[in-house]
C-alpha positions as a Markdown table, in Angstrom:
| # | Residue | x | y | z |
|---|---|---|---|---|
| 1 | Unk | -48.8 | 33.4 | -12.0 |
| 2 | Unk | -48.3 | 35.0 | -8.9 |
| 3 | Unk | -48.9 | 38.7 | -8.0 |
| 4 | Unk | -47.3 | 41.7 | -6.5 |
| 5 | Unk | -47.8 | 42.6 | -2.9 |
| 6 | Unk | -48.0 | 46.2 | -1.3 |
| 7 | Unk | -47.4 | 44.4 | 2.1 |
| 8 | Unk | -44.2 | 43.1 | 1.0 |
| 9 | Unk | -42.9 | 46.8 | -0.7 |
| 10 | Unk | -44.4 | 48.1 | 3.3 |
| 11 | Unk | -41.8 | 45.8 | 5.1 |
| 12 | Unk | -38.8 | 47.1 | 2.8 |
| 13 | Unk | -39.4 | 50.3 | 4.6 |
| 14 | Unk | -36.4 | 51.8 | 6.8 |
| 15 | Unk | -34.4 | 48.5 | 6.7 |
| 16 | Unk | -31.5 | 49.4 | 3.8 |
| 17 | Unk | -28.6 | 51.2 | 5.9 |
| 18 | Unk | -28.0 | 53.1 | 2.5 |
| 19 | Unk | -24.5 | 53.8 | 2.9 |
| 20 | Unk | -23.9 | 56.5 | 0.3 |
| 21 | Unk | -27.0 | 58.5 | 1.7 |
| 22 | Unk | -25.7 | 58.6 | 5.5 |
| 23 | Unk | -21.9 | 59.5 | 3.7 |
| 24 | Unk | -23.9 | 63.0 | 1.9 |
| 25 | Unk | -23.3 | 61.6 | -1.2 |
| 26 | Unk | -25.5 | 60.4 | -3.9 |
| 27 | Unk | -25.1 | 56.8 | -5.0 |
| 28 | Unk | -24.0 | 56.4 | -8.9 |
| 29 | Unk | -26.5 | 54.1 | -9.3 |
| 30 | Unk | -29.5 | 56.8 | -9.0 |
| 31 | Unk | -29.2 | 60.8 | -10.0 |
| 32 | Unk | -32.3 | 61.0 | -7.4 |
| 33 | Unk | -32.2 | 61.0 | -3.9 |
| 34 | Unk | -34.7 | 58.2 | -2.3 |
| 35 | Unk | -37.6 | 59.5 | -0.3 |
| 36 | Unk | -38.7 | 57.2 | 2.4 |
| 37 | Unk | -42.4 | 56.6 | 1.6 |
| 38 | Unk | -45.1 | 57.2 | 4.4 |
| 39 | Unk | -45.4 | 54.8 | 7.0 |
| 40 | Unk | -48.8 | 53.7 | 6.1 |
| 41 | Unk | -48.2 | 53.3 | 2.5 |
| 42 | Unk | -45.6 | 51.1 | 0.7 |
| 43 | Unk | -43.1 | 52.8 | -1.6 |
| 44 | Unk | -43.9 | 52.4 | -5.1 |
| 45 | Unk | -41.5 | 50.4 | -7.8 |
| 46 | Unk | -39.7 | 54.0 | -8.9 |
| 47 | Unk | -39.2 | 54.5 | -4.8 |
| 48 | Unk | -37.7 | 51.5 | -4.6 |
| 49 | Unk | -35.7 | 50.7 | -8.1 |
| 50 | Unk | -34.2 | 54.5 | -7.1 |
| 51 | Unk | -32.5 | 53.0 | -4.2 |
| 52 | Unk | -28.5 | 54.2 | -3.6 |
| 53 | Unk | -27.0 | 51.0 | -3.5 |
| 54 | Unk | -22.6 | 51.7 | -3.5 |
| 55 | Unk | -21.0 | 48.6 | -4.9 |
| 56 | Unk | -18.0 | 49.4 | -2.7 |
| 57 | Unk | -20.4 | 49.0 | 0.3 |
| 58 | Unk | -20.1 | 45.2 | -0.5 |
| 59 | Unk | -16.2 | 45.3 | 1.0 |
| 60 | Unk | -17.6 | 46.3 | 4.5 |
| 61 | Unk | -21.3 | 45.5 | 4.8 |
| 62 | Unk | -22.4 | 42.7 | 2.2 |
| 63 | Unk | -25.7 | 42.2 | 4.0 |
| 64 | Unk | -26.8 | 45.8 | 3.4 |
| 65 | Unk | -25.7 | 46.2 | -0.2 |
| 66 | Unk | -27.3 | 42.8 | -1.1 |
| 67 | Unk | -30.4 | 44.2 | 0.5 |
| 68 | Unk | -30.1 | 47.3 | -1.5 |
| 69 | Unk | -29.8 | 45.2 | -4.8 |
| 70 | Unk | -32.5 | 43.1 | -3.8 |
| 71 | Unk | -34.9 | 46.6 | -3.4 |
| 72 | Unk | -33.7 | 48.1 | -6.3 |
| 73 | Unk | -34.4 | 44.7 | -8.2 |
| 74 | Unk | -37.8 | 44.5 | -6.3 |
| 75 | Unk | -38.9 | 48.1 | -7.6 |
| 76 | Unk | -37.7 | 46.9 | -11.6 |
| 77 | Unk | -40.0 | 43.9 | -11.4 |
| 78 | Unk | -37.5 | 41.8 | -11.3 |
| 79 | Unk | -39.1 | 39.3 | -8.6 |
| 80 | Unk | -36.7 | 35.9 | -9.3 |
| 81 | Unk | -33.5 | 38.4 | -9.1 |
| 82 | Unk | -35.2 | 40.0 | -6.1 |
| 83 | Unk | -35.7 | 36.8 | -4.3 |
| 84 | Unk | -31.4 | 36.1 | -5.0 |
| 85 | Unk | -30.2 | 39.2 | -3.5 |
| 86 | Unk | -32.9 | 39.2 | -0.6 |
| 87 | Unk | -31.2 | 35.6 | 0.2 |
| 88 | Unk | -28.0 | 36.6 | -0.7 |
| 89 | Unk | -28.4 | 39.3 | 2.1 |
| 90 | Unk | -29.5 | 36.7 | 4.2 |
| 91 | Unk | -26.8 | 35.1 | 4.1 |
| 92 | Unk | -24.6 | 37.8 | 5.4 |
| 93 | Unk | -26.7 | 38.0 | 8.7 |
| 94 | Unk | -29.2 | 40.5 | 7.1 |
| 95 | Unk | -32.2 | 40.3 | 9.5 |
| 96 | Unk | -34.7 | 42.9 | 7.3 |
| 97 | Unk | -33.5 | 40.2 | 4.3 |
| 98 | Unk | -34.9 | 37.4 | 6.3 |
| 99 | Unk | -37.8 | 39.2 | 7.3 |
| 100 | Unk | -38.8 | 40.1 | 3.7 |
| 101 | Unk | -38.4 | 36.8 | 2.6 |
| 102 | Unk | -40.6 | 35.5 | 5.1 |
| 103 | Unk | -43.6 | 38.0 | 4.3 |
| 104 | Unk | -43.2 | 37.0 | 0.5 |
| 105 | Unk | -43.5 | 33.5 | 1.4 |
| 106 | Unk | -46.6 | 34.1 | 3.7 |
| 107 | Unk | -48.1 | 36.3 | 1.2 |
| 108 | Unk | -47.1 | 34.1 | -2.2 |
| 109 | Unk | -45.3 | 37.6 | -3.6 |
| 110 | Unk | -44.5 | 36.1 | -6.9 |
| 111 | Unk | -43.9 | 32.6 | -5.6 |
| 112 | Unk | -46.7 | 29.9 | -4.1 |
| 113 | Unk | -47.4 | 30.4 | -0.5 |
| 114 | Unk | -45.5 | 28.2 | 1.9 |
| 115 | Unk | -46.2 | 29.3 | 5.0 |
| 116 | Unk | -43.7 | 26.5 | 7.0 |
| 117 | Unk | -40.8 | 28.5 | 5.0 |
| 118 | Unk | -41.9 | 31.7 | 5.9 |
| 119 | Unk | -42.0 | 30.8 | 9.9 |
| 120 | Unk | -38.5 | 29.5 | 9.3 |
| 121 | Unk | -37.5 | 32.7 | 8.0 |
| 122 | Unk | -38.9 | 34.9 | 10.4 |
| 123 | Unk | -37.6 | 32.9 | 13.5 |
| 124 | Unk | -34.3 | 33.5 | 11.6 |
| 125 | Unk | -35.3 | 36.9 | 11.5 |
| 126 | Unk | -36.1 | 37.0 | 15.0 |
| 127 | Unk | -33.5 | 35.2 | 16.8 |
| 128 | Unk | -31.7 | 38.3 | 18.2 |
| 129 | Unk | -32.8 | 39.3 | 21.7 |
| 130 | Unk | -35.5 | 42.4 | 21.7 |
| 131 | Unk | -35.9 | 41.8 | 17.8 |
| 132 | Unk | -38.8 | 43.9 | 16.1 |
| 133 | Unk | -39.3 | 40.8 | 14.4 |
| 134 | Unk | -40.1 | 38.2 | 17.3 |
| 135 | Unk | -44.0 | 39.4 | 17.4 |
| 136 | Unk | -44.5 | 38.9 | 13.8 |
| 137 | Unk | -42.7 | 35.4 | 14.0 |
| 138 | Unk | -44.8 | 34.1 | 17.0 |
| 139 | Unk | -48.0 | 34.8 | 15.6 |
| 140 | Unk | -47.6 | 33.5 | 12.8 |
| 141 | Unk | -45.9 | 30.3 | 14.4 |
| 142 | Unk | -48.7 | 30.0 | 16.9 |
| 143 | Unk | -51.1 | 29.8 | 13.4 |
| 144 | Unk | -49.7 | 27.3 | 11.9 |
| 145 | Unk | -50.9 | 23.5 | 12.0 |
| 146 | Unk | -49.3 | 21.0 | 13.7 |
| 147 | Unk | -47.6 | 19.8 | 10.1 |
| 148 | Unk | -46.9 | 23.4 | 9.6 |
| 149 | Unk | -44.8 | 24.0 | 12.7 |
| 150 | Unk | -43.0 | 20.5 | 12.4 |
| 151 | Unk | -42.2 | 21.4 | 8.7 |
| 152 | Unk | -40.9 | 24.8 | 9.6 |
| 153 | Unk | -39.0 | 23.0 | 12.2 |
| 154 | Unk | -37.2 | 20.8 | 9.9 |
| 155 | Unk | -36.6 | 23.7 | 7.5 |
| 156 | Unk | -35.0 | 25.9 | 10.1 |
| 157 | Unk | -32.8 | 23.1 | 11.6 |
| 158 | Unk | -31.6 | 23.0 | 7.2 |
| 159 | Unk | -31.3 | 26.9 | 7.4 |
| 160 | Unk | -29.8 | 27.7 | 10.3 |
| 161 | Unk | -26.2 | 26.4 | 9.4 |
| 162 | Unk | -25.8 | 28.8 | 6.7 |
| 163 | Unk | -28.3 | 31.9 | 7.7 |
| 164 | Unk | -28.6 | 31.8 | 11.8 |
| 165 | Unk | -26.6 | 34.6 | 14.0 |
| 166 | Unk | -24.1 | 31.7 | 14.5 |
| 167 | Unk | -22.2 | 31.8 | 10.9 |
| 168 | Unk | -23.9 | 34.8 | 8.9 |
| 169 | Unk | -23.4 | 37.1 | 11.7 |
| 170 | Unk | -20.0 | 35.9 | 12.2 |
| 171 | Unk | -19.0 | 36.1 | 8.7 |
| 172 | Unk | -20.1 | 39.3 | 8.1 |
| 173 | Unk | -18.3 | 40.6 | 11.4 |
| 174 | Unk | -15.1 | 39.2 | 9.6 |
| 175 | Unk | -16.0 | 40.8 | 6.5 |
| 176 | Unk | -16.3 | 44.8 | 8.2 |
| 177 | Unk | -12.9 | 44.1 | 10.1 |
| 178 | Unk | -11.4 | 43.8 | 7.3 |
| 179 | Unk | -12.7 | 46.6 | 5.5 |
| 180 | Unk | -12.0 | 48.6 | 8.3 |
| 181 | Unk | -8.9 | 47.4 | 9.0 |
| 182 | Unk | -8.1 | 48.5 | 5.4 |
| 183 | Unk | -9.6 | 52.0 | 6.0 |
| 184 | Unk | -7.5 | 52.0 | 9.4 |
| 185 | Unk | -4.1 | 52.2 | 7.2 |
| 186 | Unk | -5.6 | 55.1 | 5.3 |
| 187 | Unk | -6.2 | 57.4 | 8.3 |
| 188 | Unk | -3.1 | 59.6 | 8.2 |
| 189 | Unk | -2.9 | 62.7 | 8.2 |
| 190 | Unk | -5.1 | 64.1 | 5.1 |
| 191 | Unk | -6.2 | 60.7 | 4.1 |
| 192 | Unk | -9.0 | 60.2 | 1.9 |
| 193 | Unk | -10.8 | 56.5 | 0.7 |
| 194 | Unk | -13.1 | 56.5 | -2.7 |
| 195 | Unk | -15.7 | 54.0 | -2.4 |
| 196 | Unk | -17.1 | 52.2 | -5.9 |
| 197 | Unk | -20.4 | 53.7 | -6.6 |
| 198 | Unk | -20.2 | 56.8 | -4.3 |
| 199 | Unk | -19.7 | 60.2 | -7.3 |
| 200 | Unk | -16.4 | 62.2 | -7.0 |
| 201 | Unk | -16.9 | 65.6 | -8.3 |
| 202 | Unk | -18.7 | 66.4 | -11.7 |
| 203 | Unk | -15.6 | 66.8 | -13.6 |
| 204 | Unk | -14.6 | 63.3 | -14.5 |
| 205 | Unk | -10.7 | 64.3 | -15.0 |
| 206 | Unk | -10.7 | 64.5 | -11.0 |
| 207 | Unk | -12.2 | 61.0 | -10.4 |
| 208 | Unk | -8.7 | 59.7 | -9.7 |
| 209 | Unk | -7.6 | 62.0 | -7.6 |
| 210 | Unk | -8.0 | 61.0 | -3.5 |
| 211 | Unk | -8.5 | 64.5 | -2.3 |
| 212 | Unk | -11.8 | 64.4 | -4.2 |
| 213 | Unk | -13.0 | 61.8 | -2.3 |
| 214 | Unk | -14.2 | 62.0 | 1.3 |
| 215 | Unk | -12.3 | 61.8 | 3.6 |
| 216 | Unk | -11.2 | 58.9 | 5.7 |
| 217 | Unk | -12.9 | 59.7 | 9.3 |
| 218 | Unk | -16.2 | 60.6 | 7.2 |
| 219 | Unk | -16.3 | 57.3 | 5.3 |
| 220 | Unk | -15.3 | 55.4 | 9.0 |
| 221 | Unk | -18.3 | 57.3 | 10.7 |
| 222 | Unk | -20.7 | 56.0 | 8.0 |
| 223 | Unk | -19.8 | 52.5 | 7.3 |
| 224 | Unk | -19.9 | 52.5 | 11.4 |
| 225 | Unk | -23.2 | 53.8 | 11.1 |
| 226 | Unk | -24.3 | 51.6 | 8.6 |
| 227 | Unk | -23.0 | 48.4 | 10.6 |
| 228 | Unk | -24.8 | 49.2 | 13.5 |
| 229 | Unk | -28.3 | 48.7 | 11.8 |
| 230 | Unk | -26.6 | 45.6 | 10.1 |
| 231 | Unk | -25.8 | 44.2 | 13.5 |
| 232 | Unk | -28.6 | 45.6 | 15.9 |
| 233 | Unk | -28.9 | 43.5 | 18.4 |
| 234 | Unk | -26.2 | 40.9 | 18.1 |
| 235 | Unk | -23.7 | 41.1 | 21.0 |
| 236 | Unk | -20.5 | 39.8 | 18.9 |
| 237 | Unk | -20.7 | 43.2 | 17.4 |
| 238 | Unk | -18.8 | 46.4 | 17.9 |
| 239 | Unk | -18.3 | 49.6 | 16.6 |
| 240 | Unk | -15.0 | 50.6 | 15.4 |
| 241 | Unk | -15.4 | 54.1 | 16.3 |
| 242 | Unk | -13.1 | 57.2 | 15.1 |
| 243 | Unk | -10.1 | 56.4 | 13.6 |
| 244 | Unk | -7.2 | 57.9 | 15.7 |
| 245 | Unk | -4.2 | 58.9 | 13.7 |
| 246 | Unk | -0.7 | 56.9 | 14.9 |
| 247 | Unk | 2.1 | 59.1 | 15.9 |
| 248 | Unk | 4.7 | 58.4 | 13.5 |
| 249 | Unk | 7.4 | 58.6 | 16.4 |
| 250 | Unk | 5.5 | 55.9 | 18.3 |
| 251 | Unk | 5.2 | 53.8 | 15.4 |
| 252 | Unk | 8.5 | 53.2 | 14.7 |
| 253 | Unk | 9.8 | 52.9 | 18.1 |
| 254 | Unk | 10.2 | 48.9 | 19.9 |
| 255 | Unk | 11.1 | 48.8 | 23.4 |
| 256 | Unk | 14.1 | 47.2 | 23.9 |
């Protein structure tokens, strides 16, 4: 049986983008509004099962809802499913994911301790220039035995492939241009985009109705938001910025 640990619920901390709370909206997932514990104390299960996770979020930035799930799933008890999502996240370039699951694997958060795994995860973790995660991943590199290091050598070289900057990042690059892309051939005049999991208006008859939904620019400006968190520090990212509406005239005309 392996226990619960505060230092893993401490490094969940500030890491979820939490789309539907920098759109203004609450999430449909929680009626509550998630407050940040302090810095020096982890969050407790309810701070964390309350996360606003928007399943629409998944179209644009899978790393960040994943990461949602994965703390919402955390603050249930729910360590196995946890440990899915965190990886799941992971996969989609989700450095916070990596971290996490590097700190349970140190600590043996509901799983034996296997330290060569958790170096590999936090050099995954750490591999973007100026990470916040490159101190915690050389000490704990610089601890381990020489088997240690040369296991979480081979591990890494296994990992890479399908977690590293290289693919995940990539991928999930691919991902958000197409969702924004998408959002792009909404932005007329008036346009409006309703995300799964963000709440229209209380009365349920106006759910299906665009103009109850935010608009457009507001939705662009918070998925960009989210994205740049997602992709701090990787250079193959950037920001789609505001959408600028296409003059109809200039659409339609091809020079000759």
């Amino acid at each position: 049986m392996y226990g619960s640990s505060g230092k893993t619920k401490l490094r969940m901390l500030g890491y979820c983008a939490c789309l539907a709370a920098i759109a203004g909206m609450p999430a449909m997932a929680s009626d509550a509004a998630t407050t940040p514990a302090a810095a020096s104390s982890a969050p407790s299960d309810a701070d964390l099962a309350n996360a606003a996770c928007a399943i629409g979020e998944e179209q644009f930035l899978p790393g960040d809802y994943y990461y949602c799930l994965a703390t919402q799933s955390y603050g249930l008890q729910h360590y196995a499913q946890a440990r899915k999502f965190f990886t799941t996240a992971a996969s989609w370039a989700s450095k916070p994911a990596q971290y996490v699951l590097g700190i349970m694997a140190l600590d043996g958060d509901h799983q034996p301790v296997d330290r060569p795994l958790a170096a590999a995860w936090l050099a995954l973790a750490a591999e973007r220039p100026q990470s916040n995660f490159a101190s915690a991943s050389a000490r704990l590199h610089a601890a381990l035995a020489p088997a240690e290091q040369e296991a979480a050598d081979r591990l890494l070289a296994k990992m890479r492939p399908t977690y590293g900057d290289a693919t995940a990042a990539v991928r999930a690059e691919k991902r958000y241009e197409q969702g924004m892309a998408r959002l792009a051939r909404l932005a007329g005049a008036g346009g409006h985009y309703c995300m799964a999991g963000i709440t229209t208006p209380a009365d349920p008859s106006a759910a299906s109705d665009p103009g109850q939904c935010p608009p457009v620019q507001v939705m662009t400006r918070a998925i960009d938001q989210a994205a740049a968190k997602v992709f701090d520090g990787w250079t193959g990212h950037v920001n789609v910025g505001p959408l600028q509406q296409v003059n109809a005239a200039a659409a339609t005309h091809h020079p000759g």
